[in-house]
DOSETI-744034 format. One record per atom (N, C-alpha, C): residue number from 1; residue in one letter; atom name; x, y, z. Coordinates in steps of 0.001 Angstrom, whole numbers. Example, Ala and Ser with C-alpha at 12.3 -4.5 7.8 and 13.67 -1.06 7.14 Angstrom:
# DOSETI-744034
 resi resn name      px      py      pz
    1    A    N   13190   -5690    7800
    1    A   CA   12300   -4500    7800
    1    A    C   13200   -3300    7800
    2    S    N   12850   -2250    7080
    2    S   CA   13670   -1060    7140
    2    S    C   12900      30    7870
END
This chain:
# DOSETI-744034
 resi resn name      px      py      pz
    1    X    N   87442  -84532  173050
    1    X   CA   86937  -83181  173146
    1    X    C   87916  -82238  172429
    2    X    N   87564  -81868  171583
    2    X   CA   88380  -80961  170478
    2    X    C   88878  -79325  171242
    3    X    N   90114  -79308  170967
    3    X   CA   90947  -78014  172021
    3    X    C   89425  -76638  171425
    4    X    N   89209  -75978  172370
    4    X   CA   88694  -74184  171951
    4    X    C   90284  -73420  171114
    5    X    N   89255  -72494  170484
    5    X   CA   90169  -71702  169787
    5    X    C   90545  -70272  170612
    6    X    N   91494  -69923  170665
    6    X   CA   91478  -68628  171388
    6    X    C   90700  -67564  170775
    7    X    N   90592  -66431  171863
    7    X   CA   89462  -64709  171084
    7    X    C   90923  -64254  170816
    8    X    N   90273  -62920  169622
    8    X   CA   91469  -62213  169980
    8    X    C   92370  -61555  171216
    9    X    N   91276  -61433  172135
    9    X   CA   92458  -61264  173347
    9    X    C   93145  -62323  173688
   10    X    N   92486  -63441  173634
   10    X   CA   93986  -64856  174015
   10    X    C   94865  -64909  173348
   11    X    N   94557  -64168  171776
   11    X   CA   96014  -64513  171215
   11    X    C   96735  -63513  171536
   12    X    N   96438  -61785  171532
   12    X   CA   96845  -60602  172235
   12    X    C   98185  -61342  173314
   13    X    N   97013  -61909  174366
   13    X   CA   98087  -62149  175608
   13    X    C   98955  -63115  175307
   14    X    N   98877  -63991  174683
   14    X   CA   99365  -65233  174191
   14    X    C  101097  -64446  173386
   15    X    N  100855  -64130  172719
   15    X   CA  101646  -63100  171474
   15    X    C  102639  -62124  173035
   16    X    N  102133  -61537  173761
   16    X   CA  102839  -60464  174320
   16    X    C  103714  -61145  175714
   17    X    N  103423  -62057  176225
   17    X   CA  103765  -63356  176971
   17    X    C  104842  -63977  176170
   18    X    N  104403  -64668  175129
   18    X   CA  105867  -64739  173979
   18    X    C  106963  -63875  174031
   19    X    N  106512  -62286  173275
   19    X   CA  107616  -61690  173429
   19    X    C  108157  -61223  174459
   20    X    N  107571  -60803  175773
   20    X   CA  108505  -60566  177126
   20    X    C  109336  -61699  177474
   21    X    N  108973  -62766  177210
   21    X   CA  109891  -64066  178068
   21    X    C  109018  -64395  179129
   22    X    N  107747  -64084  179067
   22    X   CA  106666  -64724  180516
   22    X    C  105796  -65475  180329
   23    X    N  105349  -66423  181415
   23    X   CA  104373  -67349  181022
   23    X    C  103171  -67032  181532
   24    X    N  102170  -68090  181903
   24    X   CA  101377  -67484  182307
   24    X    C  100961  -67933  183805
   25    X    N  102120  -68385  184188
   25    X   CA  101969  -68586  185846
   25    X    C  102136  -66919  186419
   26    X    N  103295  -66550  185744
   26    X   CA  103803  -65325  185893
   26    X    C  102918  -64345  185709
   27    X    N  102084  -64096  184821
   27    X   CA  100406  -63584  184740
   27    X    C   99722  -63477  185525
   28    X    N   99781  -65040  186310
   28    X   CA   98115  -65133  186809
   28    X    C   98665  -64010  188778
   29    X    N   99893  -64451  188863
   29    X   CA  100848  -63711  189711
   29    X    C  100269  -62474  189664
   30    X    N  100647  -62024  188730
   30    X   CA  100504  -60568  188731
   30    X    C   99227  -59753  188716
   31    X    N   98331  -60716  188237
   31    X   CA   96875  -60421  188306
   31    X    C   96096  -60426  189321
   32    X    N   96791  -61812  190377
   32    X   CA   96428  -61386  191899
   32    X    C   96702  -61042  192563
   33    X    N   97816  -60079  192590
   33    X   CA   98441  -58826  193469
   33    X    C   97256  -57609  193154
   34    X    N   97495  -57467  191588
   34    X   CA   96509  -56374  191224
   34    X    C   95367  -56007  191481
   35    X    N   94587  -57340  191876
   35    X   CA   93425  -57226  191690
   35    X    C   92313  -57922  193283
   36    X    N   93110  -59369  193625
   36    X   CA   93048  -59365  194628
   36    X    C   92108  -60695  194459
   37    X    N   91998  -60924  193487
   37    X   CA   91083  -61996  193050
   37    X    C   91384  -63413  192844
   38    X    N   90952  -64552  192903
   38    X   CA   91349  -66236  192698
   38    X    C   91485  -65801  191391
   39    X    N   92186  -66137  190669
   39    X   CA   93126  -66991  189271
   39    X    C   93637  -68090  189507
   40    X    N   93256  -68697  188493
   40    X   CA   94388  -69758  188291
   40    X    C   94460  -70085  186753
   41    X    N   95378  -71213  186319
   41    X   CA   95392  -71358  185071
   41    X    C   94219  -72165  184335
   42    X    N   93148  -72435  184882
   42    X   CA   91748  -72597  184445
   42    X    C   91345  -71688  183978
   43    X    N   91075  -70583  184807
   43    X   CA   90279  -69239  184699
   43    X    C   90672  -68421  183680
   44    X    N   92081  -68272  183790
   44    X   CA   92705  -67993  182597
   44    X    C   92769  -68507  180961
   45    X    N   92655  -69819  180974
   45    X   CA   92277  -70247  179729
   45    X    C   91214  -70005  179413
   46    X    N   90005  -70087  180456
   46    X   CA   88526  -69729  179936
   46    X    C   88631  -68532  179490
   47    X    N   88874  -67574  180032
   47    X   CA   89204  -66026  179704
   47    X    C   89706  -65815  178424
   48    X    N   90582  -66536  177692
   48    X   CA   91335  -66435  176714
   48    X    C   90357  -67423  175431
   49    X    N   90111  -68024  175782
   49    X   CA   88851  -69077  174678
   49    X    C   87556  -68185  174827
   50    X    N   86978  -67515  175772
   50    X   CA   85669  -66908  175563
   50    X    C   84949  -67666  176462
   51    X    N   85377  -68508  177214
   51    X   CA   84157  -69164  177776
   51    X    C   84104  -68506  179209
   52    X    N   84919  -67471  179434
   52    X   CA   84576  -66950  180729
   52    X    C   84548  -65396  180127
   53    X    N   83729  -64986  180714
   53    X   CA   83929  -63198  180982
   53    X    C   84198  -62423  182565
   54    X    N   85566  -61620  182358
   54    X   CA   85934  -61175  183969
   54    X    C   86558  -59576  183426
   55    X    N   85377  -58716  183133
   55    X   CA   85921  -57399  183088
   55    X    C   87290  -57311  183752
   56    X    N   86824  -57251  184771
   56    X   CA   88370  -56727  185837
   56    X    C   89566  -57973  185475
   57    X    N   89722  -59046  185751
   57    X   CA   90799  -59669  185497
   57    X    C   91169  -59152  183809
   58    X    N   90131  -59330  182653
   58    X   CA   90597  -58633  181433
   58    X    C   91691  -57082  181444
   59    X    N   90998  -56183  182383
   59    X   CA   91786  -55218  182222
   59    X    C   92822  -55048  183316
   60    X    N   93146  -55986  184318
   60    X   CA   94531  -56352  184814
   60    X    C   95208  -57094  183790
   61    X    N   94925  -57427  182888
   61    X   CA   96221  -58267  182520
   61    X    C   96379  -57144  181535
   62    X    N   95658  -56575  180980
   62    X   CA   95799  -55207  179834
   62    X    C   96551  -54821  180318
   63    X    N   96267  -53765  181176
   63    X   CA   97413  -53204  181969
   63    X    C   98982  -53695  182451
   64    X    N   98690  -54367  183282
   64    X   CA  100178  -55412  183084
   64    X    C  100762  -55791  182236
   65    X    N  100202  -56471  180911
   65    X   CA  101084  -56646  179701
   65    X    C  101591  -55304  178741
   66    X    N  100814  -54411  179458
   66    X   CA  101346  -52614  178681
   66    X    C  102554  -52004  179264
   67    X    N  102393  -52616  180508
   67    X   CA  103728  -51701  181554
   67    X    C  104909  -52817  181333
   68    X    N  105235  -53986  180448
   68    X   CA  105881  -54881  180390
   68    X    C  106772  -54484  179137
END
C-alpha cells in the first residue's frame, strides 16, 4: 500500500514541528487540552494526508503552532 502524500497543511505542520523542536505526540497533547477532543496519531495523519476533515482540530493546531 503506497504511503499518502501530505495537503499543504501536513506539510505546514510538518515544517513548523521541525522548526520548534516538537513532535507530534507533543501536538496531539496540546490539541486535547484545547479542544477536548480524542486525537491520536491516526487522526492526525489522516488530517494531514486529506483523508480526514476536523474543522476544529485543524484550527487548534493553527493556533498552537502560531503561539509557538
Amino acid at each position: 500500500m503506497p504511503k499518502r502524500m501530505f495537503t499543504p497543511f501536513g506539510i505546514e505542520v510538518k515544517t513548523k514541528l521541525l522548526c520548534i523542536g516538537k513532535n507530534q505526540e507533543w501536538l496531539i497533547s496540546k490539541v486535547k487540552e484545547k479542544t477536548g477532543m480524542y486525537v491520536d496519531s491516526s487522526n492526525l495523519y489522516k488530517i494531514m494526508t486529506g483523508q480526514l476533515s476536523s474543522p476544529k482540530i485543524e484550527s487548534a493546531i493553527k493556533k498552537i503552532l502560531q503561539n509557538e
